[in-house]
N, C-alpha and C positions, 0 to 999 in steps of 0.2 A: 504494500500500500504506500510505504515512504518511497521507495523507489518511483512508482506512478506519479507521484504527489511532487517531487522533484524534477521528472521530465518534464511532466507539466509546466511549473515554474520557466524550466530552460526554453521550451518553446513559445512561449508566452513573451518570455524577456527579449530572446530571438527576432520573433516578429516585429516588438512594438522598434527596437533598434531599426527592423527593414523597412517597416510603414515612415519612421523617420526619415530616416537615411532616401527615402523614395519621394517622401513631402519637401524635401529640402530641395533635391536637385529639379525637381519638375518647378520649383518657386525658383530657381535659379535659369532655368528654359524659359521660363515666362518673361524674366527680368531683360532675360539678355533680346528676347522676341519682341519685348515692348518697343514700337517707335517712336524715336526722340522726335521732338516737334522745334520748331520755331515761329516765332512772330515776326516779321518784317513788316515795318511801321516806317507809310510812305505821303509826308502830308498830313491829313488828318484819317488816313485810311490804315485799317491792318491785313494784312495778309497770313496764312498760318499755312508750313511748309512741313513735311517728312522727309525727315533725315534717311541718308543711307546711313549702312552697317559697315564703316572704314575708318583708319588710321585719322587721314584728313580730317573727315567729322568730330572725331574724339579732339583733334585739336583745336579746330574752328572752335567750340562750344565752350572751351576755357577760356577762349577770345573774348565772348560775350558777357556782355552787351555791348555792341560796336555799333560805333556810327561811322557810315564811308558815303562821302558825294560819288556818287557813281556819272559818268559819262556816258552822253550817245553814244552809241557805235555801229554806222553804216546801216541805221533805221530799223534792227532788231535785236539788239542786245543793248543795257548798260554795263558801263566797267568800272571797279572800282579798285582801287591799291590797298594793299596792306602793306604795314610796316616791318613785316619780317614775310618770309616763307616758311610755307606748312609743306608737311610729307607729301609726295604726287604719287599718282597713279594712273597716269593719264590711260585712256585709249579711244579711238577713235569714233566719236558719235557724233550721229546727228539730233541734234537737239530738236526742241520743239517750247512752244511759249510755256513759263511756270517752270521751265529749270532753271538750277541753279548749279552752276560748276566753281572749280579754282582753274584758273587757266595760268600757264607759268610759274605757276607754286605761290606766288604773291598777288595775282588777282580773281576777285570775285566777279564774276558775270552771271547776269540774269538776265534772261531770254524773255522778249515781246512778242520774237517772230523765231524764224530755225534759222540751223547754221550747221554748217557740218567740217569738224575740227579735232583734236586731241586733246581730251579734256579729260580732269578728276571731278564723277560725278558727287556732287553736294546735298543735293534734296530735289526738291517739287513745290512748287504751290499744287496749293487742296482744292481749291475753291476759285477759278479764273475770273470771276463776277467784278468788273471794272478794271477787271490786270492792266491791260491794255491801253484804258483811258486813263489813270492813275499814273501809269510809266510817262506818258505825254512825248512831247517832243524838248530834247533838248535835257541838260541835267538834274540830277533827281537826290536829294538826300533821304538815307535809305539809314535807320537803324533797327540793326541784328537784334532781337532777345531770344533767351530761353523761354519755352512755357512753362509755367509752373508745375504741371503733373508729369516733368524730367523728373522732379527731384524723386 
């Protein structure tokens, strides 16, 4: 009967350690699957962007909150400088309006219209609703935040 009474115990302790051990890492699948957001605040307008899953992102995001006057450029991108260079990974896309890349390790660009270049992809706008009329003609001061349900 102590014998039974003992295995018992062992498979019980066993278990509740593997239902652990199994609740943690699926909270750590989820954490790492959750996507990072941003706000781009252009004027009196906001935009809200998904991040990719890369090197680049990890560092842009300790950037922020940043504000960068971004330039025309040739009537469908704006560009804007940073003060240092982030990790690249460029490769070759064709963009479309609502991205957002690093082009040359030091600048951000955000798409109005398409482009097809070598770029590290950065995010997306969510939501295209005034993208377009907002970016406007001519230059743009554009600041980066995190959303609050990063943290």
């Amino acid at each position: 009967m102590k014998k039974k009474f003992f295995v018992f115990l062992i498979l019980v302790g066993l278990g509740t350690v593997l239902l652990r051990n199994e609740n943690t890492q699926t909270q750590k699948e989820r954490g790492e699957n959750e996507m990072k957001k941003i706000t781009l605040k252009i004027g009196n307008r906001e935009f809200t962007a998904h991040l990719e899953n890369n090197e680049t992102v990890t560092e842009w995001m300790n950037l922020l909150p940043l504000t960068i006057e971004m330039e025309d450029y040739s009537g469908f991108e704006k560009v804007g400088s940073l003060t240092m260079n982030l990790s690249r990974n460029d490769h070759q896309t064709t963009t479309k309006p609502g991205d957002i890349v690093l082009y040359n390790g030091n600048q951000i660009v955000i798409f109005y219209g398409s482009n097809s270049w070598s770029y590290t992809k950065i995010g997306a706008i969510d939501d295209m609703s005034g993208w377009k009329e907002t970016l406007g003609n001519g230059n743009v001061i554009v600041t980066f935040s995190a959303k609050e349900d990063n943290q």
